[in-house]
NUPA-814500 format. One record per residue (C-alpha): residue number from 0; x, y, z. Coordinates in steps of 0.001 Angstrom, whole numbers. Layout:
> NUM	X	Y	Z $
...
***
This chain:
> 0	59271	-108126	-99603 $
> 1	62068	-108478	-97111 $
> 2	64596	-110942	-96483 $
> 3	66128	-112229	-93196 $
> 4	67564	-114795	-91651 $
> 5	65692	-117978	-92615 $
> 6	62708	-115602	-93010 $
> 7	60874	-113736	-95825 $
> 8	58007	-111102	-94937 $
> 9	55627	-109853	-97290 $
> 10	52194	-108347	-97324 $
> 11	48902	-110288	-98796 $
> 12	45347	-110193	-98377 $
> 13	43411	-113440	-97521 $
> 14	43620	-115066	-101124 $
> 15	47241	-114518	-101201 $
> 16	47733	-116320	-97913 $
> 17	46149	-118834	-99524 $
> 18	48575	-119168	-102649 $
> 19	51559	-118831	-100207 $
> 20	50414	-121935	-98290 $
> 21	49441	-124018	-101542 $
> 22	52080	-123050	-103577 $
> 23	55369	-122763	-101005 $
> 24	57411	-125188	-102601 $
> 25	60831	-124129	-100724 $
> 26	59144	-123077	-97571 $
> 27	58316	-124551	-94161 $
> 28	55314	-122571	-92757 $
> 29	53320	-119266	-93727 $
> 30	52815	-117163	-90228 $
> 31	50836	-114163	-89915 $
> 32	52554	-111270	-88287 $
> 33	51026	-109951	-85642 $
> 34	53187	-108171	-83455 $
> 35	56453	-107205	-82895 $
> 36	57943	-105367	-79774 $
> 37	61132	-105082	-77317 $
> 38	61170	-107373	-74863 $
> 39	63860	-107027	-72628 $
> 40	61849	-108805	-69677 $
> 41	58958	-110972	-68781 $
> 42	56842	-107874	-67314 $
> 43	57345	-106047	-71246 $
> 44	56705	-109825	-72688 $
> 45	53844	-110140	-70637 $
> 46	52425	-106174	-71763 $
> 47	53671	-106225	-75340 $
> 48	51549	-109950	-76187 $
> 49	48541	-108414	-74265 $
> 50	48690	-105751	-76022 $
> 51	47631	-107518	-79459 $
> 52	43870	-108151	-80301 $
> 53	43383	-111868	-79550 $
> 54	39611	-112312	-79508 $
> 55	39804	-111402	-83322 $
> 56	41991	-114221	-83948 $
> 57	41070	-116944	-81042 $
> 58	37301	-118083	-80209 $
> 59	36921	-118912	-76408 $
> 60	37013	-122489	-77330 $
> 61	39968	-122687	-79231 $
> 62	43195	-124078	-78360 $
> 63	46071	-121857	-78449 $
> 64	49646	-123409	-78239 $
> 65	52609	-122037	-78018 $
> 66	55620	-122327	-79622 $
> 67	58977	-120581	-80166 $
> 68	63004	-119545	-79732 $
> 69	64869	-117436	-78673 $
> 70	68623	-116029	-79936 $
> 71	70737	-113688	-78434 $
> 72	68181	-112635	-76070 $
> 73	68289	-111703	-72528 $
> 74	65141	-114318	-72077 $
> 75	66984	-117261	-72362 $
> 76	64331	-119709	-71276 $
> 77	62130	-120727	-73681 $
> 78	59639	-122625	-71610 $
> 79	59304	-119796	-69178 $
> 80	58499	-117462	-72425 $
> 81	56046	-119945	-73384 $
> 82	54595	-119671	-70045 $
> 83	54743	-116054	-69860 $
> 84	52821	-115860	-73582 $
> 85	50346	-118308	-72627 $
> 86	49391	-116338	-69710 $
> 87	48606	-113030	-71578 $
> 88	47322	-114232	-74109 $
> 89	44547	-116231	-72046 $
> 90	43875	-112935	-69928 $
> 91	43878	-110853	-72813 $
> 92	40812	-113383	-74538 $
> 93	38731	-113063	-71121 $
> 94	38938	-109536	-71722 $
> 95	37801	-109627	-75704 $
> 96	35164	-112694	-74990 $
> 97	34085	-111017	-72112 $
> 98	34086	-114524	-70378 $
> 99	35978	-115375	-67110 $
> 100	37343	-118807	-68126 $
> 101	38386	-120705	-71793 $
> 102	38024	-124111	-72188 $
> 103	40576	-125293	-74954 $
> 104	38737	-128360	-76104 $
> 105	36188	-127732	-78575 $
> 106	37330	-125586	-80658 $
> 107	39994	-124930	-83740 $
> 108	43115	-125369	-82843 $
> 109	45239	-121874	-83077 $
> 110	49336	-122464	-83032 $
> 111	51049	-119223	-81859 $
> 112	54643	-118935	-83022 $
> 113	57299	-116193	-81492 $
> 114	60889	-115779	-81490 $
> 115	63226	-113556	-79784 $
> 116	66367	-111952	-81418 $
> 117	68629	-109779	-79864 $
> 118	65552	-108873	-77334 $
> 119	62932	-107741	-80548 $
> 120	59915	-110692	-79791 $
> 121	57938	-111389	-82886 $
> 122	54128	-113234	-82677 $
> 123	52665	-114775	-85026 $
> 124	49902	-117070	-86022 $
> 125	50391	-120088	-87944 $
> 126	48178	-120713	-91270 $
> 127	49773	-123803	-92534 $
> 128	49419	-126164	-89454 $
> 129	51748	-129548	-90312 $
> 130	55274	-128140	-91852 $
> 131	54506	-127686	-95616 $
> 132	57444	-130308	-96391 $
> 133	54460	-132822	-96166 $
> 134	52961	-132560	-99172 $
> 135	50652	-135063	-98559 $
> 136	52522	-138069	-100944 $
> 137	54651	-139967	-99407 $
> 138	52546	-141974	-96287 $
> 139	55244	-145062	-97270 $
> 140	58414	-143579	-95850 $
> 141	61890	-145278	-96599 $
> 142	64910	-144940	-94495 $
> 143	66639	-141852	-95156 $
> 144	64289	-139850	-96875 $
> 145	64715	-136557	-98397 $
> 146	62428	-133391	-97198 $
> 147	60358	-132542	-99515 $
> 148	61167	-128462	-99460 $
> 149	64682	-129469	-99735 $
> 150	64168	-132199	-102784 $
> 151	62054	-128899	-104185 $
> 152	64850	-126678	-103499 $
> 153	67224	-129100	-105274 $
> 154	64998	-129079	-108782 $
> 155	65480	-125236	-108798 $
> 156	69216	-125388	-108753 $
> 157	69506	-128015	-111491 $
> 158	67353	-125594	-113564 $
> 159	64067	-127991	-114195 $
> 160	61945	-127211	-117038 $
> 161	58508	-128297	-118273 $
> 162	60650	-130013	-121130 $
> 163	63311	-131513	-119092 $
> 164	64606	-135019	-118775 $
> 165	65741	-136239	-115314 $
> 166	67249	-139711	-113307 $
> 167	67978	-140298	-109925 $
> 168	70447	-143224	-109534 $
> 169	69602	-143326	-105550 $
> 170	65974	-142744	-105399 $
> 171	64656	-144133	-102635 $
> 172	61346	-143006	-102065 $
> 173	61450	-140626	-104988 $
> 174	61228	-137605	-103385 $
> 175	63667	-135809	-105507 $
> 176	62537	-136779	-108771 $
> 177	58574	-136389	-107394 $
> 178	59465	-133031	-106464 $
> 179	61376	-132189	-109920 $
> 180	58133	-133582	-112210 $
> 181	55362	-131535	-110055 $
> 182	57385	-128299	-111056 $
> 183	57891	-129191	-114567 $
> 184	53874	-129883	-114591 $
> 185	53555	-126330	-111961 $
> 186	51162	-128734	-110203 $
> 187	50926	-126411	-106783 $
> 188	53013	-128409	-103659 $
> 189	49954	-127980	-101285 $
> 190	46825	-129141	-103869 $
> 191	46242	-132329	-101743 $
> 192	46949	-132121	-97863 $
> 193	44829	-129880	-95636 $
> 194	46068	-126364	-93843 $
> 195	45338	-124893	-91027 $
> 196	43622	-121756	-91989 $
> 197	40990	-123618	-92773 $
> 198	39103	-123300	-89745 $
> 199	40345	-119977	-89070 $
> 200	36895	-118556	-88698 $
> 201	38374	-114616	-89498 $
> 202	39412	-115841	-92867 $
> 203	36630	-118156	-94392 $
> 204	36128	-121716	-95515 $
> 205	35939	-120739	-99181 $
> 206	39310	-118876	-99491 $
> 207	41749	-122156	-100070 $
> 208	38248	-123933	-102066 $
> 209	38946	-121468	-104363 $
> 210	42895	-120983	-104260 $
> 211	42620	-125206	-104993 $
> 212	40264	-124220	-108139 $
> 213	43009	-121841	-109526 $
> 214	45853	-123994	-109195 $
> 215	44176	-127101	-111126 $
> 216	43946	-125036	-113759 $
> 217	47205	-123262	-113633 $
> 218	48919	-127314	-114326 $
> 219	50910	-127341	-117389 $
> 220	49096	-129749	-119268 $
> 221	51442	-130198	-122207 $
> 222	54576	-130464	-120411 $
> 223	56602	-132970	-121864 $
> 224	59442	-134106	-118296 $
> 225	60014	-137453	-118222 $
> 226	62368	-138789	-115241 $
> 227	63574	-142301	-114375 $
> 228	64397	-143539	-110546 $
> 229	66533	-146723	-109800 $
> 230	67258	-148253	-106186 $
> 231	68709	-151057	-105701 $
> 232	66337	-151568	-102914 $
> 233	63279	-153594	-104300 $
> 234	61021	-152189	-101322 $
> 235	62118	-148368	-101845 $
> 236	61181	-148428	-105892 $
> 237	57632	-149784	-105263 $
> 238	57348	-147478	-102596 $
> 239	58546	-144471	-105221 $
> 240	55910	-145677	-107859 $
> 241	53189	-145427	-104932 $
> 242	54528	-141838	-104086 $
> 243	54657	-140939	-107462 $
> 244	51029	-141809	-108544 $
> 245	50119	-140065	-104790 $
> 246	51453	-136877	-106230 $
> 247	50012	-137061	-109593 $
> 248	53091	-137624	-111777 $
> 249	53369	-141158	-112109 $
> 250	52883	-141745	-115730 $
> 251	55893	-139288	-115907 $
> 252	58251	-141367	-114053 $
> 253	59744	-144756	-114209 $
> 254	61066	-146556	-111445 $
> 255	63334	-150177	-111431 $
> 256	65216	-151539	-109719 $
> 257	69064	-151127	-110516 $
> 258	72751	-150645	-109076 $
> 259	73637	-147011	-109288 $
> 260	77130	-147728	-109982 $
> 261	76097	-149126	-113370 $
> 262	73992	-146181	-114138 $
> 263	74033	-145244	-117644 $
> 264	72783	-141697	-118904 $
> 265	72333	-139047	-121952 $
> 266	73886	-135902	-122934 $
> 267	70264	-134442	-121929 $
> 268	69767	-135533	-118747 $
> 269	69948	-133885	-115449 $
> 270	70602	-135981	-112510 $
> 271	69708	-135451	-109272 $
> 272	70775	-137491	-106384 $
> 273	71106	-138170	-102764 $
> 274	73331	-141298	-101798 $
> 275	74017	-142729	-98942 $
> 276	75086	-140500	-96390 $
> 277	77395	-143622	-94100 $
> 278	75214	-142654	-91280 $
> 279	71975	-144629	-91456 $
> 280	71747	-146693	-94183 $
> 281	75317	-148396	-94461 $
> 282	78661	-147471	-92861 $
> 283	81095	-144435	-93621 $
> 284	83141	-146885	-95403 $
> 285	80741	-148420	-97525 $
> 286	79226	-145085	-98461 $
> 287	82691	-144076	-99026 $
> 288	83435	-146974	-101998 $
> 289	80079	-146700	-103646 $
> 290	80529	-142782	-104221 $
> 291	83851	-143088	-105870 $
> 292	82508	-146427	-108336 $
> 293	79195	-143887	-108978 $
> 294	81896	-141321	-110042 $
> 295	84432	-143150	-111801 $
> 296	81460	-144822	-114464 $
> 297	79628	-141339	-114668 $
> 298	83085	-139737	-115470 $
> 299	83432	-141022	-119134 $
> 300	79550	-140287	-119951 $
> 301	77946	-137010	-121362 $
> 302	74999	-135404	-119205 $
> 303	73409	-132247	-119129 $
> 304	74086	-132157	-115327 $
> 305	74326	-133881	-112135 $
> 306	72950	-132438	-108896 $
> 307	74513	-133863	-105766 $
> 308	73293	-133544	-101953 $
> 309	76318	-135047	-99055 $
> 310	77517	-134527	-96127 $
> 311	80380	-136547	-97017 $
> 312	83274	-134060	-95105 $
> 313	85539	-134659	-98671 $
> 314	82899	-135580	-101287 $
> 315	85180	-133821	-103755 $
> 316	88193	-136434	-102846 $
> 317	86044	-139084	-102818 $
> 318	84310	-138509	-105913 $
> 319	87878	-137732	-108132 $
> 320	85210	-134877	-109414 $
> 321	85761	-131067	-108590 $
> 322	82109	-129772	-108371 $
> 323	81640	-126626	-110821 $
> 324	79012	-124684	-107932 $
> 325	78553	-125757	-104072 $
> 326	76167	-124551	-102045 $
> 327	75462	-124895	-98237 $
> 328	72437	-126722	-97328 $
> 329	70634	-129014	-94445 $
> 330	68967	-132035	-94868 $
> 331	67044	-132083	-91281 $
> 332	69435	-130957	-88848 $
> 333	72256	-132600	-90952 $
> 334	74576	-129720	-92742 $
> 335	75214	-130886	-95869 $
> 336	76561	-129328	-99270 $
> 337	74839	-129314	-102740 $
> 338	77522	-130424	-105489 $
> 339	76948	-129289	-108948 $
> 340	78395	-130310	-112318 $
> 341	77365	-128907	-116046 $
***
């Protein structure tokens, strides 16, 4: 395994592509490798992309879009790369299919995926299709709402356990606390939405069948997580319950309706929460107020922990709290920092 920026490559066969897509809890896609080269120019673009295989991978009648970056390239322009790519690989699939036009409409659709960094271009085919952050859970979306990946990413810092008992004070649409009880039960991230490997004809129908079969019985069926949710939001908690029973884990949550600033907890509870950022769902200032009353009634009370996502520029002011850990991370395109206390 190697790690790089934002990236992680490893080597599987078919099944294990399958497990990566249906059990990625952290991750956003699962992209087959297919070639990397220098590309310094369009004319070693062009040759290094028709250089790759593409009738193995793409019928005649498939789609084939294209999609990508570039960094600290000398190809700057991404929609001329996208151009360029398209081009060879539609030549290049004459050549394999033996056939002087494609037709792009009846067939699977195939997403192509490069990037370009510091001039090394990297292609790849995508397996997972929609970003794995949707789950496949949450079709009743409240304003605000936490990625799912992220909310995942969350439940691994606070340290959640098949045994563990959780609250979210703001929980919206639930995600967090969703997210927390499906890893506590190891109930795979992927078992109900659809991938796009699926109709990958070079990889078979019956690979992710299977790879579903596995992780039903993988569940922990004698977990014992329990987790409550309150909102003050009337609409958001019924739309948590719905989420929650989407996902399989309602019975292991309880959601009502509450203030968060009278939030009362145990010495064995973790809490995870995401509060109002001031951006979207009330102003800076009124963010600003409820964060330090949330603070000043947890500060007297015993917990096992409490797991805090803002972007709030001086949460720790605001809160009267010095976090014990921080760590850097983004909620969409919004940087934000994780605030931890135990």
């Amino acid at each position: 395994m190697i790690v790089g920026d934002g990236r992680v490559f490893f080597n599987v066969d078919e099944k294990g592509l399958a497990d990566a897509n249906l059990w990625s809890r952290t991750a956003e896609r699962v992209l087959i490798v297919l070639s990397e080269f220098e590309a310094a120019d369009f004319d070693s673009l062009f040759e290094g992309v028709y250089s790759v295989p593409w009738g193995e991978y793409i019928e005649r009648k498939d789609a084939f879009p294209v999609k990508g970056y570039s960094i600290k390239s000398r190809l700057a322009s991404v929609p001329a790369m996208q151009s360029v790519i398209k081009k060879a690989v539609a030549e290049r699939l004459k050549k394999d299919h033996n056939s002087p036009y494609l037709t792009e409409k009846s067939g699977a659709t195939k997403q192509l995926r490069f990037s370009l960094m510091g001039d090394i271009c990297t292609i790849m085919l995508d397996t997972s299709g929609e970003g794995l952050h949707k789950r496949g859970y949450r079709p009743l979306k409240h304003e605000a709402p936490i990625r799912e990946t992220l909310a995942a990413g969350i439940a691994d810092f606070a340290r959640i356990r098949r045994d563990s008992e959780a609250a979210d004070p703001f929980c919206g649409s639930g995600t967090l606390l969703i997210e927390a009880a499906m890893k506590a039960k190891n109930i795979a991230p992927g078992l109900n939405r659809s991938f796009a490997m699926e109709n990958f004809g070079f990889i078979g129908s019956g690979i992710l069948a299977e790879a579903r079969m596995r992780a039903k019985d993988m569940m922990y069926e004698d977990a014992s997580f329990s987790a409550r949710g309150f909102d003050i939001d009337g609409i958001a908690v019924e739309n948590a319950k719905q989420n929650a029973r989407s996902a399989g884990v309602g019975e292991f949550i309880s959601f009502e309706k509450a203030d968060a600033r009278r939030f009362r907890t145990s010495p064995e509870e973790i809490i995870l929460a995401n509060p109002p950022y001031g951006q979207r769902m009330m102003s800076f200032d009124e963010s600003e107020i409820l964060l330090k009353e949330f603070f000043k009634n947890m500060s007297p009370q015993r917990y096992k922990g409490i797991y805090v996502i803002s972007s709030h520029p001086e949460f720790e002011k605001t809160a009267g709290m010095k976090a014990k850990r921080r760590r850097k991370l983004y909620n969409g395109m919004t940087q934000c920092q994780l605030y931890m206390y135990f």
